[in-house]
KEKE-3310 file (N, C-alpha, C; in steps of 0.2 Angstrom, whole numbers, plus 5000, padded with zeros to 4 digits):
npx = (5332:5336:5323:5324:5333:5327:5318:5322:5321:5311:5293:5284:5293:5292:5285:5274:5272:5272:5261:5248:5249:5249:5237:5231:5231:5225:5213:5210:5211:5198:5191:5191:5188:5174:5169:5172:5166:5152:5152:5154:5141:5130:5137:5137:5121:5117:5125:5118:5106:5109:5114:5106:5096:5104:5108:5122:5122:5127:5126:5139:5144:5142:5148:5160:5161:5161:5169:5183:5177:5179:5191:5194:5183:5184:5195:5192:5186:5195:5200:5190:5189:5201:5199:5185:5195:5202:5194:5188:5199:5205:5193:5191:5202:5203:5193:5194:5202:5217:5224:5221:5229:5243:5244:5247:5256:5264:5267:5265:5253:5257:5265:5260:5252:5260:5260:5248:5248:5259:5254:5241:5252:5256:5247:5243:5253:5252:5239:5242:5251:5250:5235:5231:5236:5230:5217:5218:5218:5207:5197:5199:5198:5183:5177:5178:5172:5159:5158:5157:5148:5137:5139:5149:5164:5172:5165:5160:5156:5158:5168:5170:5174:5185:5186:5199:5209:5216:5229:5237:5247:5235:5225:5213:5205:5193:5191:5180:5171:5162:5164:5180:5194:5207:5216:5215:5218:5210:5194:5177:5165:5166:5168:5174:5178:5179:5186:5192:5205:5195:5192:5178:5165:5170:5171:5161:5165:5157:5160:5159:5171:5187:5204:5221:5235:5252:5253:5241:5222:5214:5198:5184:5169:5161:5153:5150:5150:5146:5143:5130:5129:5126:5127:5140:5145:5158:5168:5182:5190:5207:5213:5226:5238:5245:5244:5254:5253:5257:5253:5241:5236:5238:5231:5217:5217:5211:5214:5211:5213:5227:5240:5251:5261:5266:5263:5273:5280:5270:5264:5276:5278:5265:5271:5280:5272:5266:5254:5239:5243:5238:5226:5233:5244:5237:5231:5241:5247:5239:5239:5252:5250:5240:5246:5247:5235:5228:5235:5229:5215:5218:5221:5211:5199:5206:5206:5192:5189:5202:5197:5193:5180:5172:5160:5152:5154:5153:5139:5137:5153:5156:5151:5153:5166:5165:5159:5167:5179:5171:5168:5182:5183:5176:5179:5192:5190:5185:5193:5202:5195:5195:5210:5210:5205:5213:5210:5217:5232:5239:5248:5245:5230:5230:5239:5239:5222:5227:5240:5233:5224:5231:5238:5228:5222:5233:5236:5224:5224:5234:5229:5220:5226:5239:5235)
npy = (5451:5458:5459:5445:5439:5449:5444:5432:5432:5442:5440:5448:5453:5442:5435:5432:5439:5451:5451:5448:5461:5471:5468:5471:5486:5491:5486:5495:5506:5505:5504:5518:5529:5524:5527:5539:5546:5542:5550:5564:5564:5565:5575:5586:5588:5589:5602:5609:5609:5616:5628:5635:5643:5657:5671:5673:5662:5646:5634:5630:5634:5627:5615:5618:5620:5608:5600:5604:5601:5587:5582:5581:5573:5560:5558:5556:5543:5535:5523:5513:5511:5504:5492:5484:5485:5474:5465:5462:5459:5447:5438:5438:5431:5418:5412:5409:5401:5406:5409:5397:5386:5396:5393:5378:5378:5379:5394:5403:5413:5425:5425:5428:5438:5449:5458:5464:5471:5480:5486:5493:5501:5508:5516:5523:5532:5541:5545:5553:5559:5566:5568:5572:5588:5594:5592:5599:5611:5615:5614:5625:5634:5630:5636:5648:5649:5648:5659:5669:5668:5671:5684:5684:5686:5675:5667:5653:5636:5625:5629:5637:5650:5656:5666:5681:5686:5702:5710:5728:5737:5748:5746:5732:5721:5713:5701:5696:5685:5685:5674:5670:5675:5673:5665:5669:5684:5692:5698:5692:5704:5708:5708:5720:5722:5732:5735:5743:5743:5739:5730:5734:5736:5748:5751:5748:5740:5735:5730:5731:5724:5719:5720:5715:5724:5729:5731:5736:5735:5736:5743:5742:5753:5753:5754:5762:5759:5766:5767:5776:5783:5790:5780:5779:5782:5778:5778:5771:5764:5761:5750:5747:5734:5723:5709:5698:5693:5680:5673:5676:5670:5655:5657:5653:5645:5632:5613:5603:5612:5612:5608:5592:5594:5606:5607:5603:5613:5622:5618:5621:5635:5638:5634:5643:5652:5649:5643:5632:5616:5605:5599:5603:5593:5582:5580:5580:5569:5559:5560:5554:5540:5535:5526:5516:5511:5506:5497:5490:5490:5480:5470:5466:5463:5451:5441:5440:5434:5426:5411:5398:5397:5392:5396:5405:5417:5417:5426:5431:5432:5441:5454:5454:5458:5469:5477:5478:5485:5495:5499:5501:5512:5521:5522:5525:5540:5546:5545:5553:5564:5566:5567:5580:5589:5588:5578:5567:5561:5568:5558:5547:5547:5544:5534:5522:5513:5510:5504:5491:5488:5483:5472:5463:5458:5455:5442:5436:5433:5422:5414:5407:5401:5396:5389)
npz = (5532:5544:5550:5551:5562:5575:5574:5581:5594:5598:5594:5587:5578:5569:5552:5556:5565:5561:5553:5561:5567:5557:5555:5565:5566:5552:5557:5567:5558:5552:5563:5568:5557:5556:5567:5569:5558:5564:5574:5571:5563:5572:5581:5573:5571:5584:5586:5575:5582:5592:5589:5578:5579:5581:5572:5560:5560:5549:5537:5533:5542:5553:5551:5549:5565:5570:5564:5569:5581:5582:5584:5598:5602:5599:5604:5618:5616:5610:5621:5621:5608:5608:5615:5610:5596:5598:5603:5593:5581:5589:5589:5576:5570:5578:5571:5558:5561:5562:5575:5581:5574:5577:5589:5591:5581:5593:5597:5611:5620:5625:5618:5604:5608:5609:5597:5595:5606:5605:5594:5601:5609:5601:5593:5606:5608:5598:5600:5611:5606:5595:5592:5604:5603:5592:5596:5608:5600:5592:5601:5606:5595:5590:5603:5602:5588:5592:5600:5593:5584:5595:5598:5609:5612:5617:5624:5633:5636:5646:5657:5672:5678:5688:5704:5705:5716:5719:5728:5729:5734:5743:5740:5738:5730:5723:5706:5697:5681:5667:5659:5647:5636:5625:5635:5647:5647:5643:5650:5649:5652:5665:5682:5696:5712:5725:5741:5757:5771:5779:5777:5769:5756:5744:5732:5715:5701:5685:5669:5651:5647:5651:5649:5651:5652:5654:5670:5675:5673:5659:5657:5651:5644:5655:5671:5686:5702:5722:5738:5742:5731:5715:5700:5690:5671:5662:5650:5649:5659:5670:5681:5693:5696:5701:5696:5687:5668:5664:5677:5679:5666:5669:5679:5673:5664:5655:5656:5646:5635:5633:5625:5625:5622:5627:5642:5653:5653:5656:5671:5678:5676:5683:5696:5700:5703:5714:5709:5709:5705:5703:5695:5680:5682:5683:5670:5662:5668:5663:5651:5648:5652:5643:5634:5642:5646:5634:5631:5644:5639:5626:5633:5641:5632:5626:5637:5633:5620:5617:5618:5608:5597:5582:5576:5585:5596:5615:5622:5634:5636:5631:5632:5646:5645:5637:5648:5658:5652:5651:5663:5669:5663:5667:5680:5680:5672:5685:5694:5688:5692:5704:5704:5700:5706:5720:5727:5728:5724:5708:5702:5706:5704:5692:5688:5696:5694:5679:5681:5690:5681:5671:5678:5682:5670:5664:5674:5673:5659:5662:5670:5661:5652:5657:5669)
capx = (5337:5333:5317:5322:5337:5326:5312:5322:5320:5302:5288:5283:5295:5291:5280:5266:5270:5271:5253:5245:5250:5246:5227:5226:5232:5221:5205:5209:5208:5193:5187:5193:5182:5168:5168:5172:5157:5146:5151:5152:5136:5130:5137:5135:5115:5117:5126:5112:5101:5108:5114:5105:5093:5106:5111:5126:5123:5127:5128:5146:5150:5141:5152:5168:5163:5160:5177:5187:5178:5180:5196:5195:5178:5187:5203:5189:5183:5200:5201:5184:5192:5205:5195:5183:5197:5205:5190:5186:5203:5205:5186:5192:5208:5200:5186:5200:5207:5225:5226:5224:5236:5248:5243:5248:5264:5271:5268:5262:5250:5261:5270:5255:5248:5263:5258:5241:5249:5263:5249:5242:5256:5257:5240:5242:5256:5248:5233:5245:5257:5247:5227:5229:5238:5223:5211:5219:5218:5201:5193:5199:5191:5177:5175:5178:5165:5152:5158:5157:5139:5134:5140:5152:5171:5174:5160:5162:5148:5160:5171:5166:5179:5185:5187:5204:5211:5222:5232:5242:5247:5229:5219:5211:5202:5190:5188:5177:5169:5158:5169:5187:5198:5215:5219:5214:5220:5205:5190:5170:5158:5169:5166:5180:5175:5185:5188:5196:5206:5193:5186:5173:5165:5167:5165:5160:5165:5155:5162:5161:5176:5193:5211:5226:5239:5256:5254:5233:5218:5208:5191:5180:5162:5160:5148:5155:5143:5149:5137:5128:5133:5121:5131:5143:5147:5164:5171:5187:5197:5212:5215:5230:5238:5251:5248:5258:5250:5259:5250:5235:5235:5242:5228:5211:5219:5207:5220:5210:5216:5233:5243:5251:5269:5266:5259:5274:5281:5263:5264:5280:5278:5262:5273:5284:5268:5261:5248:5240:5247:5233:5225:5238:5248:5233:5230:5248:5250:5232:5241:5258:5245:5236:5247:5246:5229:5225:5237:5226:5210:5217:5220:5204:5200:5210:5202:5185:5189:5204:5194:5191:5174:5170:5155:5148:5156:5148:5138:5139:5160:5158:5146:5156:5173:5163:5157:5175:5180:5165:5169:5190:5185:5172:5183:5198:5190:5181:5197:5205:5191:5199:5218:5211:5203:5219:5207:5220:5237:5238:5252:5241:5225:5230:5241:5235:5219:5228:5242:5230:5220:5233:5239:5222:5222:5238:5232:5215:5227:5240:5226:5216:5232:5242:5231)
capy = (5448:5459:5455:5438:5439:5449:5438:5425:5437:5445:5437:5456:5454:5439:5435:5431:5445:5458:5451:5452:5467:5474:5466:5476:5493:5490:5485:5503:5514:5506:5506:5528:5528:5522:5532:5548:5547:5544:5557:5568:5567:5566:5582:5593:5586:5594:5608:5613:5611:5620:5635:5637:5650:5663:5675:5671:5651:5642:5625:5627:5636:5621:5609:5619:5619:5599:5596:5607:5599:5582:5576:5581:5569:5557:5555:5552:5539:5531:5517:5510:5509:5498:5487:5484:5482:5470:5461:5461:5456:5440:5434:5436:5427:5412:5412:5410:5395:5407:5408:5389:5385:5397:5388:5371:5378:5380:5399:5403:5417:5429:5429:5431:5445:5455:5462:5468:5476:5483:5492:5497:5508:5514:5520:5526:5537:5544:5549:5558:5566:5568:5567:5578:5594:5594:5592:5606:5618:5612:5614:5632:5637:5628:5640:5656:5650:5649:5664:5676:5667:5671:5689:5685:5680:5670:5660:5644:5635:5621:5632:5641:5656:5658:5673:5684:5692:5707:5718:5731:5743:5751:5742:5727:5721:5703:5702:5690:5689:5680:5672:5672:5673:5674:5663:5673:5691:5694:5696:5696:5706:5708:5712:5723:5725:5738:5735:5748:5742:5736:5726:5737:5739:5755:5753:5741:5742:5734:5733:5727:5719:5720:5719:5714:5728:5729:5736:5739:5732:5741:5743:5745:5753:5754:5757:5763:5761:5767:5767:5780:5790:5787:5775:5783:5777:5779:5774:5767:5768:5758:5748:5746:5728:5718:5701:5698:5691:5673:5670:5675:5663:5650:5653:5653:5640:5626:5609:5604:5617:5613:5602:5590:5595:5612:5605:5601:5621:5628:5616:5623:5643:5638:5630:5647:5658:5647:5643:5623:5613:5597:5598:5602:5586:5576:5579:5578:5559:5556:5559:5548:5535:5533:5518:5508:5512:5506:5490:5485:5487:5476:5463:5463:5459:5446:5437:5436:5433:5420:5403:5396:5395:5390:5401:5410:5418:5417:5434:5434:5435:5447:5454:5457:5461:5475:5479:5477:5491:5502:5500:5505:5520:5527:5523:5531:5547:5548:5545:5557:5570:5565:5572:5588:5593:5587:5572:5560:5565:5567:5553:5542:5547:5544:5528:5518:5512:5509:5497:5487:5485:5478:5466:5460:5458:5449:5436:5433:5425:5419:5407:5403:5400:5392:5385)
capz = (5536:5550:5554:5553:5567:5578:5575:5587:5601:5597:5590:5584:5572:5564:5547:5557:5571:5557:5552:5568:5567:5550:5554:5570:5564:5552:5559:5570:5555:5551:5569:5569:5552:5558:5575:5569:5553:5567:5579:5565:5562:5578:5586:5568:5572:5591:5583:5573:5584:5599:5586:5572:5578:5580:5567:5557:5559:5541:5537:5533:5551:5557:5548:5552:5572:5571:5563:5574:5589:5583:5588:5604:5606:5598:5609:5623:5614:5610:5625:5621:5601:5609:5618:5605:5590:5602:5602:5584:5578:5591:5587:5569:5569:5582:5567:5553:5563:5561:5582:5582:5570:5579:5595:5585:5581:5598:5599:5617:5620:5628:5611:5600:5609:5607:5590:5597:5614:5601:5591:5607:5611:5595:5596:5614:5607:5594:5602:5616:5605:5589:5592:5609:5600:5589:5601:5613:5595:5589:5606:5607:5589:5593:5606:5597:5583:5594:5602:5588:5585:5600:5599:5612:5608:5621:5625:5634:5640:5652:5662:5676:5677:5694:5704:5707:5721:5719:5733:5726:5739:5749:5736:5739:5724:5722:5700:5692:5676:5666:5653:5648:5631:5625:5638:5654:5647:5643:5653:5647:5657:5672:5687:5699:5719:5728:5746:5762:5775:5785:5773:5768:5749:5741:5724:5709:5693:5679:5661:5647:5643:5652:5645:5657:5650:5659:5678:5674:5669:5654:5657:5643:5644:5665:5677:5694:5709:5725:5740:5742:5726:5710:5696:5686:5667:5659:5644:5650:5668:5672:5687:5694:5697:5702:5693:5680:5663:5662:5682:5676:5660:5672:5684:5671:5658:5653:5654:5640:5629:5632:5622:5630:5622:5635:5648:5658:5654:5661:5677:5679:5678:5688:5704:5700:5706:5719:5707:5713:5697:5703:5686:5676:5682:5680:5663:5658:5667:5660:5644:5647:5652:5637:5630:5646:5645:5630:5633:5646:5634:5623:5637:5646:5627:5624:5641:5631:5616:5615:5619:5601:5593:5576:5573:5588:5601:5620:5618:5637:5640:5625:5637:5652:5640:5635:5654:5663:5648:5651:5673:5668:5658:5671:5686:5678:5674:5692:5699:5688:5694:5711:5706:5697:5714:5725:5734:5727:5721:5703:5699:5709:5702:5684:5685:5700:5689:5674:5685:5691:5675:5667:5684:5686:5664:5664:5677:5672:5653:5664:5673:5655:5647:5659:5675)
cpx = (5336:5329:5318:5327:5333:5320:5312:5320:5313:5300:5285:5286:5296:5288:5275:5264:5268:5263:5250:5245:5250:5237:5226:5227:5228:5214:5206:5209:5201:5188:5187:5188:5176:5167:5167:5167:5151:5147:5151:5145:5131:5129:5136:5127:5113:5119:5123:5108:5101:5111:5111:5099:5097:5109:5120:5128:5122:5126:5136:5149:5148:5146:5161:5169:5164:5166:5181:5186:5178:5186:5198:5189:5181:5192:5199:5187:5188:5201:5196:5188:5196:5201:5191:5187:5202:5201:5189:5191:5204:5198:5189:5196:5207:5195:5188:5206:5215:5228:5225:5228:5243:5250:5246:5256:5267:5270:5263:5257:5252:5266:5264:5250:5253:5263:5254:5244:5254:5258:5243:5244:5257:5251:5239:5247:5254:5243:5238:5251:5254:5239:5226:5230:5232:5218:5212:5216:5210:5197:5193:5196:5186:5173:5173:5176:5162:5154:5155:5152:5135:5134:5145:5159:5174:5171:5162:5159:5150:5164:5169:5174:5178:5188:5194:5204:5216:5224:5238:5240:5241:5225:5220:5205:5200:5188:5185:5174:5167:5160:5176:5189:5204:5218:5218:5215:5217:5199:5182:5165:5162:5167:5172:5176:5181:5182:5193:5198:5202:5188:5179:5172:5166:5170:5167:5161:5162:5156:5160:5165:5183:5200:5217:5234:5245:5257:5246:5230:5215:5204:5188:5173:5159:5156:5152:5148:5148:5143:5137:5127:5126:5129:5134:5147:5154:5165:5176:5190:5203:5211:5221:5232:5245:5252:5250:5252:5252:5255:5242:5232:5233:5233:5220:5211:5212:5210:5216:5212:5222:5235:5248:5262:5270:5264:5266:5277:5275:5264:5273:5281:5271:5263:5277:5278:5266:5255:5245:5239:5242:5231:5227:5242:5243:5233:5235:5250:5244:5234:5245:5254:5242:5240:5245:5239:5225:5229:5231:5217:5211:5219:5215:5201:5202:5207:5195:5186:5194:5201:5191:5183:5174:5166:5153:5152:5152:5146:5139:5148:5158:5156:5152:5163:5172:5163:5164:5176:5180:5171:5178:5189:5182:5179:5191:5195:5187:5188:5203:5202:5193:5205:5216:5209:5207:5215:5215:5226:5238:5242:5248:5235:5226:5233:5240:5229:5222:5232:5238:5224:5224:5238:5233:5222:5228:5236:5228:5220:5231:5237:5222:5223:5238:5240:5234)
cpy = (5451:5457:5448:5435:5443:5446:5431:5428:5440:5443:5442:5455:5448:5438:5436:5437:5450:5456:5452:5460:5473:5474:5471:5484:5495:5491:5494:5507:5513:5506:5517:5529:5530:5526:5540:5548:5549:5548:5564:5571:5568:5574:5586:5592:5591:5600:5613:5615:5615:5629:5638:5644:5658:5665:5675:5663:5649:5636:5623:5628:5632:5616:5611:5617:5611:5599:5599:5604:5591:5581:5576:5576:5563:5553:5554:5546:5531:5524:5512:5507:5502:5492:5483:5482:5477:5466:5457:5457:5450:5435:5433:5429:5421:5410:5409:5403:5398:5408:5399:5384:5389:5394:5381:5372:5380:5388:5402:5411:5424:5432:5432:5437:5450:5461:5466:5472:5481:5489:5496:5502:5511:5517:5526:5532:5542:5548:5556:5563:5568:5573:5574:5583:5596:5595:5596:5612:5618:5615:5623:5636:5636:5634:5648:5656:5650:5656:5671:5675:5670:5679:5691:5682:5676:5664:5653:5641:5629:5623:5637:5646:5656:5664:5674:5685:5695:5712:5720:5737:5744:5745:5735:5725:5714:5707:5695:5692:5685:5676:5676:5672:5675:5672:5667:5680:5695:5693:5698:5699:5705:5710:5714:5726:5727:5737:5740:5741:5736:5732:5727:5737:5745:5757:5745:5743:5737:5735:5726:5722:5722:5717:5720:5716:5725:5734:5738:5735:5738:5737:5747:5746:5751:5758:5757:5764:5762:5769:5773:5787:5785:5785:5779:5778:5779:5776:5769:5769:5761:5759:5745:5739:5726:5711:5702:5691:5682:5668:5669:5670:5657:5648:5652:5650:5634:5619:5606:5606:5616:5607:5599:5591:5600:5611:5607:5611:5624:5625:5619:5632:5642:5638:5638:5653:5656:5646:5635:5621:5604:5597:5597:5596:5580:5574:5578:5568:5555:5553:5555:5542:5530:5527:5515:5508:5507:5499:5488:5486:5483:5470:5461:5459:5453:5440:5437:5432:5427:5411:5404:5396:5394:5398:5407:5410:5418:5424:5436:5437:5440:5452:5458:5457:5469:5481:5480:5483:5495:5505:5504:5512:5525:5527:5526:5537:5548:5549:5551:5566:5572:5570:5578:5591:5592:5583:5569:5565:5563:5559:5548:5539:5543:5535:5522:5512:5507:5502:5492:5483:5479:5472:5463:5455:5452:5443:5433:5427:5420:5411:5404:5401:5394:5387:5389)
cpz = (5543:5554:5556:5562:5573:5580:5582:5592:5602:5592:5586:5577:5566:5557:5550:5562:5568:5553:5555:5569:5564:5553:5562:5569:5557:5552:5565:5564:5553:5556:5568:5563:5554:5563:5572:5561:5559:5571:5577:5566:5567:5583:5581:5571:5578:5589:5583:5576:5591:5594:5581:5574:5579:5573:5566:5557:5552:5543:5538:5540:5555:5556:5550:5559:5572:5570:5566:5581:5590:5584:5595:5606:5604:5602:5617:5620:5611:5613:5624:5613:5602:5612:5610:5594:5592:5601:5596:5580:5582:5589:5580:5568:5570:5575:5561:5556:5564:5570:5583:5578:5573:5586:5595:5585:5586:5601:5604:5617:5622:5621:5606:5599:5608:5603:5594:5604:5609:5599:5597:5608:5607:5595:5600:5610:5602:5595:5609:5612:5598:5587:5597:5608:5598:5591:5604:5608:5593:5596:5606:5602:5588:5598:5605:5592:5586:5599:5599:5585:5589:5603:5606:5612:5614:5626:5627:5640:5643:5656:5664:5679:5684:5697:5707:5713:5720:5724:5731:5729:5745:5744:5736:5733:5723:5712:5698:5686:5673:5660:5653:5639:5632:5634:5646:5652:5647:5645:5649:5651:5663:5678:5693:5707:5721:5735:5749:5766:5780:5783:5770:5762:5748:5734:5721:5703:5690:5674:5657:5643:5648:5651:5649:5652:5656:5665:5678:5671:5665:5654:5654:5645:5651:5666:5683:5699:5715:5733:5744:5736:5721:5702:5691:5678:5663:5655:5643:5657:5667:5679:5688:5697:5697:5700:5687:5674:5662:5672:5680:5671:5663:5675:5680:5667:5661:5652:5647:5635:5629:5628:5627:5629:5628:5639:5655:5660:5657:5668:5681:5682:5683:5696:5704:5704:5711:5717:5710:5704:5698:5695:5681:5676:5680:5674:5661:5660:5666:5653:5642:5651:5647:5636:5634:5647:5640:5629:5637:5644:5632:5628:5639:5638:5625:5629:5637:5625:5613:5618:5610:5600:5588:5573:5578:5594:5608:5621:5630:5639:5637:5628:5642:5649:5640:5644:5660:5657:5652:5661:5673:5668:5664:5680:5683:5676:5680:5695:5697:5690:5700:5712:5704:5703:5718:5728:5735:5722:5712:5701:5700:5706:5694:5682:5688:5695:5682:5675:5687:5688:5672:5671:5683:5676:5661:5669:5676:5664:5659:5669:5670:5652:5650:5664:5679)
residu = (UNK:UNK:UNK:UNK:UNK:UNK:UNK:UNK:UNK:UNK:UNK:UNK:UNK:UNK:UNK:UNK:UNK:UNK:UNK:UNK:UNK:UNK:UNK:UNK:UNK:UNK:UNK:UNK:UNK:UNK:UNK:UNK:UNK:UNK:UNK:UNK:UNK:UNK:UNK:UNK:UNK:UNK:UNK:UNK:UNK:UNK:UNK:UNK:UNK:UNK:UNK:UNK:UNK:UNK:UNK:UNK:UNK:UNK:UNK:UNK:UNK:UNK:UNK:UNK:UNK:UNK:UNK:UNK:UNK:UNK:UNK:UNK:UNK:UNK:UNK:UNK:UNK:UNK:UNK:UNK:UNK:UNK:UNK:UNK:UNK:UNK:UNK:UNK:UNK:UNK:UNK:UNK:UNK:UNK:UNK:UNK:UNK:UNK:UNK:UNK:UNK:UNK:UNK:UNK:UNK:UNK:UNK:UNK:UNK:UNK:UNK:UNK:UNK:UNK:UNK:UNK:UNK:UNK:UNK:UNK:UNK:UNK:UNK:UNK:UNK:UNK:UNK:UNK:UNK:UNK:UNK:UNK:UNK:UNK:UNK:UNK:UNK:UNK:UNK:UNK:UNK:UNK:UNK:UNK:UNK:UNK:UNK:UNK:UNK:UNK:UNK:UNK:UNK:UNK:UNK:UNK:UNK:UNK:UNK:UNK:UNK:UNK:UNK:UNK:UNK:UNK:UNK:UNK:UNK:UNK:UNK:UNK:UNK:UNK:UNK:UNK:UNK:UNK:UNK:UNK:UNK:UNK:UNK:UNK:UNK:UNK:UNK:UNK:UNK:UNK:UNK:UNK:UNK:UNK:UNK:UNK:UNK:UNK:UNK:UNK:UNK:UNK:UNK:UNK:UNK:UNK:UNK:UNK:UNK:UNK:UNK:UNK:UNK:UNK:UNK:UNK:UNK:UNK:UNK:UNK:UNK:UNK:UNK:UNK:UNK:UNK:UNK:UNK:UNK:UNK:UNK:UNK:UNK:UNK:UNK:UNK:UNK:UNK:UNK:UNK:UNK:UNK:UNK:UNK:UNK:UNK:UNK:UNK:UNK:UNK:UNK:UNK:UNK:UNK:UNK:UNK:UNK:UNK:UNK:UNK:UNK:UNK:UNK:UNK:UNK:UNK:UNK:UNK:UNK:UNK:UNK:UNK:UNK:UNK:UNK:UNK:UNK:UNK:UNK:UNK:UNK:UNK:UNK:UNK:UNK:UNK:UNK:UNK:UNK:UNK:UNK:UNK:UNK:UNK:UNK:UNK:UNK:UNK:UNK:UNK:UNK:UNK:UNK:UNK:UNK:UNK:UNK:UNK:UNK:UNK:UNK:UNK:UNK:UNK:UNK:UNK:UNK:UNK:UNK:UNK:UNK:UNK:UNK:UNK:UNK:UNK:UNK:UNK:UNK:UNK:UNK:UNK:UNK:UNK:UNK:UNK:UNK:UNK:UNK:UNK:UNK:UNK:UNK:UNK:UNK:UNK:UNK:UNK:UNK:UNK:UNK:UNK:UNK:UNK:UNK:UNK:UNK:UNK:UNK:UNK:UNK:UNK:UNK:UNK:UNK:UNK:UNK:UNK:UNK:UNK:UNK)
# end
């Protein structure tokens, strides 16, 4: 009875809307299926092959990193799914006579796509409040197996760790370092230059590993060079410091790694230090994008795909369906590489693209459908 009273007002909630609708949700689990089998085996295959000669590489610790690093390859792969089960379920239907039969009963385009933009945004939502948590958790133990492989716990062979600056009181201090864990707190292989007043070097520390206590760094297993003096090795020194542990986090973070529940709390304690929050907004309205993202997949779809056939689709629109995709996905991440870097202001960077995917998506039906 419900369904049927809201059915007068949206086609979604019809018989036929709840079927479109079943057949495209669907045709996506067996699209995710299929994609995640083959990236599966795919990336375990690279896996093995970029770690298997180090000492303590298994089969299984291959098969755990793969599954921990799939669903972050995954949730990139998401927009192209929609496109493609957009495709696949309108080819069907038209194949099935069931879109020219709903065509026949009066039911205009604009309704019967409802269902499919519907599952869309279920989708979209799913992969941003579901998929991306996972993918943030996944990505980080992913790192930290191949880290403890690798004899180093914090290994991470896409982020380029950038350098500090600390002045706390006379001391002027540049620290870099060649890897990061527990979120910036901890430093791998650091490195600590000590600067005078007049901008002069006089000393470098070298360690093994440093540890961001409260008011100090601990430094583990140090070399002290000083010019003119011969290198001195200690066991551990403390250096004195004035950033606080949640700036530092803020300023070393991966957005990547963040889920997208905490995203908008780190852009926040970040603007609270003067930290620049470009990236971290990017990646947050990259994430509340996703549905209309994946709405206007399933539209450029729908432009190939709803013209009847009997047997054989025209293999070129299917062709430039796929290519109008492909040119979305690559221009929205370009454009999001824009707002991480502050070219292009992150809201701009992320939504911009997607708005006028799905402008250009709605017109292209609006003058095969309507003239």
């Amino acid at each position: 009875m419900i369904f049927d009273m809201l059915g007068r007002y949206f086609f979604i909630f019809t018989t036929l809307g709840r079927y479109f609708f079943v057949r495209y949700m669907l045709t996506t689990f067996w699209f995710f299926l299929g994609v995640i089998s083959i990236v599966f085996l795919v990336d375990f295959s690279e896996t093995a092959g970029r770690l298997a000669g180090l000492p303590g590489y298994t089969v299984t610790v291959g098969l755990i990193m793969t599954a921990v690093r799939l669903p972050l390859i995954i949730q990139q792969t998401v927009p192209f799914i929609a496109l493609f089960v957009g495709m696949t379920v309108l080819i069907a239907l038209n194949r099935r006579l069931e879109l020219v039969v709903a065509r026949a009963a009066g039911v205009s385009v604009w309704q019967f796509m409802t269902p499919f933009v519907g599952g869309a945004i279920v989708v979209g939502l799913l992969t941003m409040l579901a998929l991306n948590p996972v993918a943030a958790w996944g990505q980080r133990q992913a790192e930290a197996i191949e880290g403890d492989l690798r004899g180093d716990p914090s290994y991470r062979n896409t982020l380029t760790v950038p350098w500090l600056r600390q002045i706390s009181g006379k001391d002027d201090v540049i620290i870099g370092a060649k890897a990061i864990q527990n979120n910036g707190l901890t430093l791998i292989n650091p490195v600590f230059i000590h600067f005078d007043s007049q901008g002069n070097i006089v000393l470098r520390q070298d360690a093994a590993m440093a540890k961001l206590e409260d008011g100090y760094w601990l430094l583990n297993n140090v070399v002290e060079r000083a010019p003119g003096e011969i290198p001195a090795h200690k066991t551990t020194v403390q250096v004195r410091t004035n950033l606080k542990q949640d700036f530092v986090s803020q300023r070393l973070v991966d957005p990547e790694t963040i889920a997208f529940y905490d995203l908008s709390n780190r852009i926040a304690i970040a603007k609270d230090f003067g930290i620049s929050t470009k990236a971290l907004e990017t990646q947050f309205h990259s994430l509340l994008s996703q549905p209309f993202l994946l709405v206007a997949m399933t539209l450029i779809a729908a432009t190939v795909s709803l013209k009847f056939s009997r047997f054989n689709q025209s293999r070129s629109v299917i062709l430039g369906g796929i290519i109008s995709g492909f040119v979305l996905y690559v221009v929205t991440v370009l454009v999001k590489a824009f707002g991480s870097s502050g070219v292009v202001p992150p809201f701009v960077a992320t939504w911009i693209p997607v708005i006028v995917a799905l402008a250009l998506g709605a017109t292209i039906l609006l003058h095969q459908e309507d003239g």
